[in-house]
C-alpha positions in Angstrom: 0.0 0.0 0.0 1.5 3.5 -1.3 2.9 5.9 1.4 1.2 9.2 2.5 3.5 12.2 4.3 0.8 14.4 6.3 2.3 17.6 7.0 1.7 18.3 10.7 0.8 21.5 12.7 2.1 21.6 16.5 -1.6 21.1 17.7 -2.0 17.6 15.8 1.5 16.6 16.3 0.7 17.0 20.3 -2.5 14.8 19.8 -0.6 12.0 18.3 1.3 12.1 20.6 -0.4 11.7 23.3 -2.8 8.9 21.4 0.6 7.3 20.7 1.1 7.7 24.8 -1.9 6.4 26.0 -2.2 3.4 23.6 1.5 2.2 23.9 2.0 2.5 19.9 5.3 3.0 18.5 4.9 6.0 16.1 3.3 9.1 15.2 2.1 7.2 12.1 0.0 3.9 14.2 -1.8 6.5 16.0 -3.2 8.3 13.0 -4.0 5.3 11.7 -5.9 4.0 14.6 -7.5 7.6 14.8 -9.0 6.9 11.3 -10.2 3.7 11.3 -12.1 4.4 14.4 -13.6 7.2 13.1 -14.1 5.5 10.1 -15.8 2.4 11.8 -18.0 5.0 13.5 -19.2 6.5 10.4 -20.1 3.0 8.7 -21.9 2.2 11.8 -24.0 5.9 11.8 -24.5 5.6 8.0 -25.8 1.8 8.6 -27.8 3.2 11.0 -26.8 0.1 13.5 -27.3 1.1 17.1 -30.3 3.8 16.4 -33.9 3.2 18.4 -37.2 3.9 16.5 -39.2 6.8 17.5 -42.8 6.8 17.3 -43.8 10.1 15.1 -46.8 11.7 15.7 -49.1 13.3 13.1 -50.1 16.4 13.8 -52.6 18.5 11.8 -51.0 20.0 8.5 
């Protein structure tokens, strides 16, 4: 799978870091890559609508 270089500001550097910290990774690089697959697993699972209740609509006089 090809390489991509992200050019980092100080702010996202320091939140890598810290997700690299608290989840014992080695690099800079595991962490954004466990950043986005968790945000991407949340967005499947909001698009699939898994996890949502039904709500009982009431009509109202239009």
């Amino acid at each position: 799978m090809p390489r991509e270089e992200l050019e980092l500001d100080n702010e996202a550097r320091e939140l890598l870091e810290r997700v690299r910290d608290e989840f014992g990774l080695e690099g800079l690089d595991q962490a954004a890559e466990m950043m986005l697959r968790r945000r991407l697993r949340r967005g499947t699972r909001e698009l699939t609508g898994r996890g949502r209740a039904m709500h009982l609509i009431k009509g109202g006089d239009r």
